[in-house]
C-alpha positions in Angstrom: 0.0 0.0 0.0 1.3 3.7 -0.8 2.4 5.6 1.7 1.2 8.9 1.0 1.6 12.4 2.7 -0.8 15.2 2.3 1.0 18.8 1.9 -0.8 22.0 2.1 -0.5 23.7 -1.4 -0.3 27.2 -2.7 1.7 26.6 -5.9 4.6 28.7 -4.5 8.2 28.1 -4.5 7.9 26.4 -1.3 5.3 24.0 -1.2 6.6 23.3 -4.9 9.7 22.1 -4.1 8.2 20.3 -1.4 6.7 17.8 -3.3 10.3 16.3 -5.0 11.8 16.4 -1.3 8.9 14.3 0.2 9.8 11.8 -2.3 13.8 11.9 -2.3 14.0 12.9 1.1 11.2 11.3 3.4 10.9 8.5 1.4 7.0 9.2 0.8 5.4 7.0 -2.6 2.6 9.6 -3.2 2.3 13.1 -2.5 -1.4 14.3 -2.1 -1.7 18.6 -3.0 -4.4 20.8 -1.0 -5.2 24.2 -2.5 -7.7 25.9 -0.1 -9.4 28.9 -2.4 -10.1 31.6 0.1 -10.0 34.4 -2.4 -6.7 34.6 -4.3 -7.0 35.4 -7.5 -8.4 33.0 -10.3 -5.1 32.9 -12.2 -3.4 32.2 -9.5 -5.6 29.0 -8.5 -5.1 27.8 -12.2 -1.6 27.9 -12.0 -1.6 26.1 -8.8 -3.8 23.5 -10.1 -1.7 23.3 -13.4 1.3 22.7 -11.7 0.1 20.5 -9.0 -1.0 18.2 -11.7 2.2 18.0 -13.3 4.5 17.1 -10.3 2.2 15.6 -7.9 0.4 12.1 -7.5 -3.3 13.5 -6.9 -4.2 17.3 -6.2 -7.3 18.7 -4.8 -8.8 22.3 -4.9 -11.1 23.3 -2.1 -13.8 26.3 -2.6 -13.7 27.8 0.9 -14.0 31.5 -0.2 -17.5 32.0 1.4 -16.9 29.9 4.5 -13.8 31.9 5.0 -15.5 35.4 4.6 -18.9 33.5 7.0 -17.0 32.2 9.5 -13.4 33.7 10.2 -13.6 37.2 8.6 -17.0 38.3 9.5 -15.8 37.3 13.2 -12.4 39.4 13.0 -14.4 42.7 12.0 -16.9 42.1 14.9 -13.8 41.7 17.1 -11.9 44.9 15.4 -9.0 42.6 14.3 -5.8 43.7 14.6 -2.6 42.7 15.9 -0.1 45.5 15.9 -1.8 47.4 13.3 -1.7 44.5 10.7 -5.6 43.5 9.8 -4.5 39.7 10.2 -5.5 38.7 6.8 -2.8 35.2 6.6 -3.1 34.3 10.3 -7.2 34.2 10.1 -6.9 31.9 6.9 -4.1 29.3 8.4 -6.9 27.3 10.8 -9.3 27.1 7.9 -6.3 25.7 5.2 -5.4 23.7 7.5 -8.4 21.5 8.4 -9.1 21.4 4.9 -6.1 19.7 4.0 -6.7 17.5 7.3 -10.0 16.3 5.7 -8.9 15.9 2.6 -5.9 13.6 4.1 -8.3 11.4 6.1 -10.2 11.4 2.8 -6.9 9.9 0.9 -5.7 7.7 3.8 -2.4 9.7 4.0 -0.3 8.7 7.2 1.3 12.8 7.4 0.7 16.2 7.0 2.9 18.5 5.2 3.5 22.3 5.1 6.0 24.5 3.0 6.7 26.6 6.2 9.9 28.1 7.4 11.0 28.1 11.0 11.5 31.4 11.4 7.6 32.7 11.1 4.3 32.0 12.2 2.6 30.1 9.8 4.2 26.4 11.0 2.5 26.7 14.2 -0.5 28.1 12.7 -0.7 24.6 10.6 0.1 22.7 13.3 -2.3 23.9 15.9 -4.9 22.0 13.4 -2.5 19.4 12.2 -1.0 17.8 15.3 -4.9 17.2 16.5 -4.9 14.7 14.4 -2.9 11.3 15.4 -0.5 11.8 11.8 3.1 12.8 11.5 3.8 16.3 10.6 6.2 16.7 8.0 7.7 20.6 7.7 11.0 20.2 5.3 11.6 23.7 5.1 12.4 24.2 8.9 13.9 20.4 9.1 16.1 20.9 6.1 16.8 24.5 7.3 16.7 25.9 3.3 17.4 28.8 2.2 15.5 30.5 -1.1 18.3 31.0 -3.4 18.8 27.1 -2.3 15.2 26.2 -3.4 15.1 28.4 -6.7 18.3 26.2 -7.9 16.7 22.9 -6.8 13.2 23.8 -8.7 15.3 24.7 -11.3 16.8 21.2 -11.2 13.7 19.4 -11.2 12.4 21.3 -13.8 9.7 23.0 -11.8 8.4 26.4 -13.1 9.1 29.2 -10.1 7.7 32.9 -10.9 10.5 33.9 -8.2 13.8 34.2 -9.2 16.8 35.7 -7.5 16.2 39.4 -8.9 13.0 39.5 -7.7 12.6 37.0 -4.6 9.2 38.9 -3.1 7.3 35.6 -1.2 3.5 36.7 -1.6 0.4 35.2 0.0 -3.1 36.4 -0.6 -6.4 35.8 0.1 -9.8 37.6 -0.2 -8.8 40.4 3.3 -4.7 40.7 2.9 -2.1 40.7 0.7 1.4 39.9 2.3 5.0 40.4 0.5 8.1 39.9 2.3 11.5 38.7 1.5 14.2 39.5 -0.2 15.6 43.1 -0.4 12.2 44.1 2.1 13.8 42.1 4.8 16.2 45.3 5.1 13.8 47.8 7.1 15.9 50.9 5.7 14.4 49.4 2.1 12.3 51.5 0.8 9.7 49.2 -1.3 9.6 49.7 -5.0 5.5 50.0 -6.8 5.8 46.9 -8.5 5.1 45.0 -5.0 2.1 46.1 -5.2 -0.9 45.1 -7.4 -4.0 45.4 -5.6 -3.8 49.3 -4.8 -3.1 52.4 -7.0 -0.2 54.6 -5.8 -1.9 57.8 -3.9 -0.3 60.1 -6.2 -2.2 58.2 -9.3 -5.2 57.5 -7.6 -8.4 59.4 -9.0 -8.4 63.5 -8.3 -12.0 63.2 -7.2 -12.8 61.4 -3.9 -15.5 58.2 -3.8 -17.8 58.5 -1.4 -19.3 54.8 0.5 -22.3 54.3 2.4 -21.5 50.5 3.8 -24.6 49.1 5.8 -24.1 47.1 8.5 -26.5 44.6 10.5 -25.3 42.9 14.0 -21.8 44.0 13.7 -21.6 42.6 9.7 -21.0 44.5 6.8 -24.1 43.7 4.4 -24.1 46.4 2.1 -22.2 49.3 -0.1 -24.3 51.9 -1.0 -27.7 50.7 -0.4 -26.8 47.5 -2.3 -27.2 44.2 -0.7 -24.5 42.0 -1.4 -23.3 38.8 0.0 -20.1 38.4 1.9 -17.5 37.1 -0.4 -19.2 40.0 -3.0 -18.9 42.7 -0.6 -15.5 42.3 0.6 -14.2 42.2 -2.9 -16.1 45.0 -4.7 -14.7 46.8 -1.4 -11.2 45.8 -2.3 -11.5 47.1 -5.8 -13.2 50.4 -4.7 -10.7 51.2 -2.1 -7.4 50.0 -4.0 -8.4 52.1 -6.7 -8.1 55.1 -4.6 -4.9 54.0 -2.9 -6.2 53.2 0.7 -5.2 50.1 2.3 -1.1 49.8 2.7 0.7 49.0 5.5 4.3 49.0 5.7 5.5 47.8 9.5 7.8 46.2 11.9 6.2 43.4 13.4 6.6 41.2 16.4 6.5 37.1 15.3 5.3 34.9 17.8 8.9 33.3 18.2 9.9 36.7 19.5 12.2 37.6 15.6 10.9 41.3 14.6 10.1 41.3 11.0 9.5 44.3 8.1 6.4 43.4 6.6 4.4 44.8 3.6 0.5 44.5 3.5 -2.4 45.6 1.0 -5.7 45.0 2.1 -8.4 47.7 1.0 -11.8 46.2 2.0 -10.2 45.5 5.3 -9.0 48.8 6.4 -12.1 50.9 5.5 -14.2 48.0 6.8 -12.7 47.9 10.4 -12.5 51.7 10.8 -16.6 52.1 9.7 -17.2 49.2 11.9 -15.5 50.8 15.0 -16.7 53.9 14.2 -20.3 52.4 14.2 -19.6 50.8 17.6 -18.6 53.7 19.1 -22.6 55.1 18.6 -24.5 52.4 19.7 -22.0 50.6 22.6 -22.1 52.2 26.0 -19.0 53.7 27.7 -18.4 50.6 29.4 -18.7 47.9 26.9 -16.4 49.8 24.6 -13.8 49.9 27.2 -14.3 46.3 28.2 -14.2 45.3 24.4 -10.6 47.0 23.9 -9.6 44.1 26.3 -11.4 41.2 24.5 -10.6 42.7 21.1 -6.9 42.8 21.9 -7.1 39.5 23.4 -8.9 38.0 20.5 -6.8 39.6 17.8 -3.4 37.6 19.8 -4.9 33.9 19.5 -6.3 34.8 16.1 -2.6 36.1 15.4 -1.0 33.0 16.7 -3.6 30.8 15.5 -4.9 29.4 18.3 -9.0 29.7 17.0 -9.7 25.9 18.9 -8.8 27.4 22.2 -11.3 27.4 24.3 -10.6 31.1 25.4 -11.1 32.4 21.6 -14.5 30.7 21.5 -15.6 32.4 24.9 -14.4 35.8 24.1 -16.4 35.5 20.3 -19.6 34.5 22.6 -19.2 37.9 24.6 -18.5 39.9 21.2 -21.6 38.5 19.7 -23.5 39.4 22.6 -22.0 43.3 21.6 -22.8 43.1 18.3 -26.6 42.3 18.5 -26.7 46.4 18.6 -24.1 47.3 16.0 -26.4 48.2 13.3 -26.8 51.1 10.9 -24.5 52.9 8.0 -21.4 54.7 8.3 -20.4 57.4 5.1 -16.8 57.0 4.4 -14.6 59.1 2.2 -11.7 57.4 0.0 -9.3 59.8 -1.7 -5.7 59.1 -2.5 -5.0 56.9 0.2 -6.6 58.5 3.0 -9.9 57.0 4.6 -12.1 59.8 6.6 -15.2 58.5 8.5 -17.7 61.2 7.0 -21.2 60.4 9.2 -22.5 57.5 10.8 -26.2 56.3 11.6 -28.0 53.8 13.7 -31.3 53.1 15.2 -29.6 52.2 18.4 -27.6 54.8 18.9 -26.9 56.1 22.3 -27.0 59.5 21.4 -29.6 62.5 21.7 -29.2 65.5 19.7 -31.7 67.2 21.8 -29.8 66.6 25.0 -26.2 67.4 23.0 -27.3 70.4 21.9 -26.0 73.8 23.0 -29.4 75.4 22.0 -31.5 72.8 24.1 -32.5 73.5 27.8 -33.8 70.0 28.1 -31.1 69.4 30.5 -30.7 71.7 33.5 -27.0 72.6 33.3 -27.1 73.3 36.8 -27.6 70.7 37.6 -23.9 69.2 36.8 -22.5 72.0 39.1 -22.7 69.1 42.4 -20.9 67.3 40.0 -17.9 69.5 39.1 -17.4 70.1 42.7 -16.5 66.4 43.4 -15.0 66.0 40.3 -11.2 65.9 40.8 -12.2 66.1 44.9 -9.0 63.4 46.4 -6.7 65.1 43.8 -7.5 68.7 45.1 -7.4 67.0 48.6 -3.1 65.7 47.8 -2.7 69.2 46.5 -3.4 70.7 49.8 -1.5 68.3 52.0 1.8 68.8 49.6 1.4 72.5 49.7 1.7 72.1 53.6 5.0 70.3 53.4 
């Protein structure tokens, strides 16, 4: 009987290579591939599948764009997602890749998992959060071998596998439907200032459109559900959103980020949909959540946004703090207007049936509340601090 491993494919360098060194140097018969579509571009899936069928023994592509969007996107804008300013839009995809390529392993009898990860980043223990549930042996040749890229573009090369990187131009990408990721090569210097042709899914400010767009996005419990008055469904919204907002340059993020292994890393991030998306959404909270739950939410928010980061989505911790931010969101409903123009987002208005807020008793032409009535307040206010003062001033 075969012995077959099942490796988690993208059609990258990595995982490419990945499928001659299972073979040659873990002595596996049959390498099973597991593309996970969760909104990278169609080209992109084609070449995967293309090349998968070429140099492996059996490939599979899974359609999870929708349940991605449903279940782990939807779920980071309730919780304001962020960890260190990146919207998290690899990390949130990870858990979901990687239980689809566990089904699809128990599907094929495979006796290991496979991942093209390094050991220097995140994603390996992102995969193997999910994959060392299972009672398989996890196989991670990058981090084993300890490989370099130069060393993998020669090997591919060898094994006649077609790369798009090549030395010159070494950028390691990974999209999905919320984030675009590039790193490597010259990036990895922080004093690097990127060149445009990293990026493809936004317009450079200075080119973007002279005249700003103007978005009314609706939102119902905490969910974006539509752009300017039009329904749409998730996967729809979030990439008409994308489109909108790249076009007019908003949604880059160039930063020094913190890895979970403790190694600080320069990474480069587009993700359009995501940044206007987060900001109306927190912008709508702040009009219908009270004082308190806003504060309290920082907390869980922040808290969420680390296990999320780390992928740790099957700890029981993530799955009580969601309960609590559902609870929130039952509220967050109504429109925010947002203005896009060359790569600035500005939160223009913002609407909602149950909003916590009274014109009437705002207003500085309304006598519905007594202001007298705040001066017991004021003279408490500050009362232990006035209190130190005096004792000091006696010393």
């Amino acid at each position: 009987m075969a012995k077959k491993v099942a490796l988690a494919y993208s059609g990258g360098l990595d995982t490419s290579v990945c499928i001659p060194i299972l073979k040659e140097k873990y002595g596996y018969d049959e390498v099973v591939t597991i593309s996970v579509d969760v909104g990278q571009p169609e080209e992109e899936i084609k070449r995967a599948d293309a090349k998968a069928n070429k140099i492996s023994n059996k490939h599979y592509t899974i359609d999870a764009k929708e349940e991605f969007v449903k279940d782990y996107v939807f779920p980071l804008i309730k919780a304001n997602g962020s960890y260190e300013g990146y919207v998290m839009g690899t990390s949130i995809a990870r858990p979901l890749i990687a239980k689809k390529v566990v089904e699809a392993a128990q599907k094929e009898g495979a006796v290991a998992l496979a991942h093209g990860c390094t050991g220097k980043g995140n994603d390996q223990l992102r995969f193997e959060a999910v994959f060392r549930q299972t009672d398989l042996d996890v196989i991670a040749p990058m981090r084993e071998m300890n490989l370099t890229r130069e060393w993998e573009i020669d090997y591919a090369k060898e094994h006649g596998i077609p790369v798009e990187v090549t030395k010159s131009k070494p950028w390691s990408v990974d999209e999905n439907i919320w984030s675009r990721s590039i790193e490597g090569g010259k990036l990895e210097d922080p004093s690097f200032v990127p060149p445009e042709e990293i990026y493809e899914w936004t317009t450079s400010p200075e080119k973007a459109p002279d005249q700003p767009r103007i978005v009314d996005i609706g939102f119902e419990a905490g969910v974006p559900v539509s752009l300017d008055g039009e329904k749409l469904g998730g996967y729809a919204l979030v990439k008409k959103m994308n489109e909108i907002a790249g076009e007019n340059g908003v949604g880059r993020t160039d930063m020094i980020e913190d890895r979970v292994l403790g190694l600080k890393a320069r990474e480069n991030y587009e993700h359009p949909a995501a940044t206007v998306l987060l900001a109306a959404h927190a912008d709508l909270e702040k009009l219908v959540l009270t004082r308190s739950e806003l504060k309290f939410k920082k907390i869980v928010d922040d808290q969420w946004s680390e296990l999320a980061y780390y992928g740790l989505v099957d700890e029981p911790l993530y799955a009580d703090l969601n309960a609590f931010i559902d609870k929130s969101q039952e509220r967050v409903t109504g429109t925010v207007k947002v203005k896009l123009y060359k790569g600035a987002l500005t939160i223009l208005a913002r609407s909602s049936p149950n909003a916590l807020y009274s014109e009437d008793l705002v207003s500085f032409d309304s006598q519905t509340i007594d202001q007298k009535d705040a001066e017991g307040f004021a003279k408490y206010h500050g009362f232990q601090a006035r209190m130190y003062r005096k004792v000091m001033d006696k010393e």
